[in-house]
N, C-alpha and C positions, 0 to 999 in steps of 0.2 A: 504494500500500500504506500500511496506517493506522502511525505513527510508532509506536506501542507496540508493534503486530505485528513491524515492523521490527527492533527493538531488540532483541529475545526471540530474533529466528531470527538475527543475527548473532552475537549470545554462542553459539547450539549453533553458528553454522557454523567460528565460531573452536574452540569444542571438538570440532569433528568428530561431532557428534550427530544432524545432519540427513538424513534421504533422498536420495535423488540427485534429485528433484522438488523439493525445498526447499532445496535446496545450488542448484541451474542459476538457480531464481528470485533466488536471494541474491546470487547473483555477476551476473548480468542485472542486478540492482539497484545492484551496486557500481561497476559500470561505466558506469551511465548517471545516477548521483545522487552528486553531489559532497560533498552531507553526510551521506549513506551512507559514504561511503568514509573520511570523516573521524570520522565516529564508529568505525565498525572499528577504526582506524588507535588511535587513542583506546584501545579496549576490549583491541587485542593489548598495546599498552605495558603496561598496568594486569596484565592477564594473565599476562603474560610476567614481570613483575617477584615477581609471586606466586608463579610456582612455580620462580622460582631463590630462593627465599628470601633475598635478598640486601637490603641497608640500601640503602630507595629514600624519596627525598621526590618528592612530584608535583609537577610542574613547574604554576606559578602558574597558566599558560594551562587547563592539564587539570581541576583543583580548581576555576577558575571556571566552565568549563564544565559538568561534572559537575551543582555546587549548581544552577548555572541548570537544566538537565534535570532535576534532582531536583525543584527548586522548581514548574516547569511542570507535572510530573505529578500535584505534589499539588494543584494546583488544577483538572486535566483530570480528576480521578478520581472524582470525586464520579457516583453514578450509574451510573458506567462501569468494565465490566473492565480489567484490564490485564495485559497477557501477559508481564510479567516473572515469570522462572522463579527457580530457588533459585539459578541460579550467577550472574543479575543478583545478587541481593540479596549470594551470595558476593564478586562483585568490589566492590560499593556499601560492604558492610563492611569490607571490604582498605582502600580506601580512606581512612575512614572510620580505623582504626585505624592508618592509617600515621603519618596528621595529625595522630590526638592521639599517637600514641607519638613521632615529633616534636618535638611541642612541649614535652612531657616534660621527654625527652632533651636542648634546647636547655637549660629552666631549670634542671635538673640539672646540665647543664655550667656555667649561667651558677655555683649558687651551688657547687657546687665550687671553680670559680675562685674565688669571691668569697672564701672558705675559706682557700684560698693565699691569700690577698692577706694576708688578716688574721694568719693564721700567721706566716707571712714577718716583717711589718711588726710583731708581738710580738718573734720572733727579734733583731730590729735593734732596738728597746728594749730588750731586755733586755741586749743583748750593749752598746750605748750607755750603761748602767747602771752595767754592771759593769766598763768604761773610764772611767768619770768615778771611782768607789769605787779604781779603784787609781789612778788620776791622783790624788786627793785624797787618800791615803794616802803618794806619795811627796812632795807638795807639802808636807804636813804632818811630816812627816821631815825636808825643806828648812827651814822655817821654826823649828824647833826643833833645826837645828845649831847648838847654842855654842859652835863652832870657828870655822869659815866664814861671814862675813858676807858674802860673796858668794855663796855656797848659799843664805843668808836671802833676799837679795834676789830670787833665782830663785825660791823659793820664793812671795814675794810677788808678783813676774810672771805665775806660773801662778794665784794667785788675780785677780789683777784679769783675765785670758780668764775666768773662772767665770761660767755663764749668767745666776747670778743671787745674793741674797743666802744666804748657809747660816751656818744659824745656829753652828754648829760652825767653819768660815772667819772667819767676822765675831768669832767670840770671839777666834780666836787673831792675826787681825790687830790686833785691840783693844790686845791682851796686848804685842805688839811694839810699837806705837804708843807704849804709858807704861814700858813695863822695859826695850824692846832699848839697850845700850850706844854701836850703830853709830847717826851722825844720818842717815846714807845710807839704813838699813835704814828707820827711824822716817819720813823723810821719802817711800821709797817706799811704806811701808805706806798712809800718808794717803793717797795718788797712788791706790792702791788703794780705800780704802775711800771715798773719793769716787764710786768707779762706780757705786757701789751706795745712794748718796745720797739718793733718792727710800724708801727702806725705813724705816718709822718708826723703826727701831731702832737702824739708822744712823745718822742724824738725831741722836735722843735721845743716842746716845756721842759725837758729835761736838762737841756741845755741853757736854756733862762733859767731856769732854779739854780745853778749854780751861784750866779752874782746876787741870787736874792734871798739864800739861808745862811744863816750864823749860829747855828747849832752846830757844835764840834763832831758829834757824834753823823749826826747826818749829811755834815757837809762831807766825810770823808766814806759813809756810804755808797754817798750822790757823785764823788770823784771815783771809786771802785766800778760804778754803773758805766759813766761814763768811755771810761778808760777801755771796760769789757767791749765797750757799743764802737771802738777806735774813731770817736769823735775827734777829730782834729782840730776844729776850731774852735776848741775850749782850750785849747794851751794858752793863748793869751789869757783868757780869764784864772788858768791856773799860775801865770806867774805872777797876775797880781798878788792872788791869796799868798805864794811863796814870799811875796815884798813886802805884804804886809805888815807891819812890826806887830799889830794887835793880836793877827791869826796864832793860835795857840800852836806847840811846836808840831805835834802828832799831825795836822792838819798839814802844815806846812813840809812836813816829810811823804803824804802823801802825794800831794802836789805835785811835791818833784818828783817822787819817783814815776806820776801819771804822765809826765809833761817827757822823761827819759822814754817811756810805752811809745809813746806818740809822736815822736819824733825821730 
């Protein structure tokens, strides 16, 4: 029996369409032709998943199959009838629309997800935001107790963890660096404002602090920082402090030995 004929009278024998003359040859058929049976077998899945209306993908084997029978017919056709009926072409399009509904469905899920990802990962910005804005508002309440120089200093703790330079931070450790009273506070601020040393602006007040602290202890800090940064253009202001008659000696021995570094 011709393979097109075949195909035609199996789709009615699975929908029960056939004569009792063309039902005995079909099943004579199925029983004695193992890619008969396997296409049946094929066509009931297909069938069956169609009228429970139910979410089916075709299994990779079946879709390759299928394209291959597809593909062969379009090239056997030429010239030639073909005994596919409308519930061939029904199930061909079942098919056919399962695979793109599918694939759809996959990139639909994908970018949904993709969605939440993005959502999500705003949430966690924005909520990271709004933890650094009150961590730098109690920070800034620390650093500006006039009572507590031990709150100062905590305060300047939680600035030097700070990710990066801010401009609003960097003032107000500045500010502590040339007025706070405590050398502890002043000396931790530098400690601080050191991390952040690579930021030109940093930099650039580090360098003005020099001619503008007279704390012994910090000034020779702030020459160690210095020296480390191979700032050059503070050797003039370190030979002043060296000529100084008033600069205390320690002061004055680092000087010079910053001013030998650097030159």
């Amino acid at each position: 029996m011709e393979k097109e004929r075949l195909e035609s009278l199996i789709i009615d024998y699975i929908d029960g369409r056939l004569t009792s003359e063309e039902r005995r040859l079909v099943e004579d058929e199925l029983r004695k032709n193992q890619a008969a049976r396997k296409l049946h077998d094929e066509l009931v899945e297909v069938m069956t998943a169609m009228e429970e209306s139910a979410s089916f993908e075709p299994s990779p084997v079946l879709k390759e199959n299928f394209e291959k029978r597809l593909k062969g017919e379009m090239r056997t056709s030429r010239g030639r009838t073909i005994y596919f009926n409308t519930t061939f072409f029904r199930v061909a399009a079942a098919v056919a629309l399962m695979i793109i509904c599918g694939g759809i469905g996959f990139l639909i899920s994908e970018n949904n997800a993709k969605q939440e990802r993005l959502a999500e990962m705003e949430r966690q910005m924005e909520l990271s935001r709004k933890q650094l804005e009150e961590t730098k508002g109690l920070m800034m309440a620390m650093l500006e107790n006039d009572q507590s120089a031990s709150q100062r200093i905590r305060g300047v703790n939680v600035a030097m963890e700070w990710p990066k330079a801010d401009e609003e931070i960097v003032q107000a450790l500045f500010h502590a660096l040339h007025t706070d009273r405590n050398t502890n506070v002043r000396v931790a601020t530098l400690e601080a404002l050191s991390k952040f040393r690579d930021d030109p602006d940093v930099r650039k007040g580090l360098i003005q602090s020099l001619s503008k602290i007279s704390d012994p202890m910090v000034q020779i800090k702030l020459i160690q920082l210095l020296v480390e940064m191979k700032e050059k253009e503070v050797v003039e202001d370190l030979r002043k402090i060296v000529d100084d008659a008033g600069t205390m000696k320690a002061v004055k021995d680092e000087a010079y030995s910053g001013i030998l570094k650097l030159t």
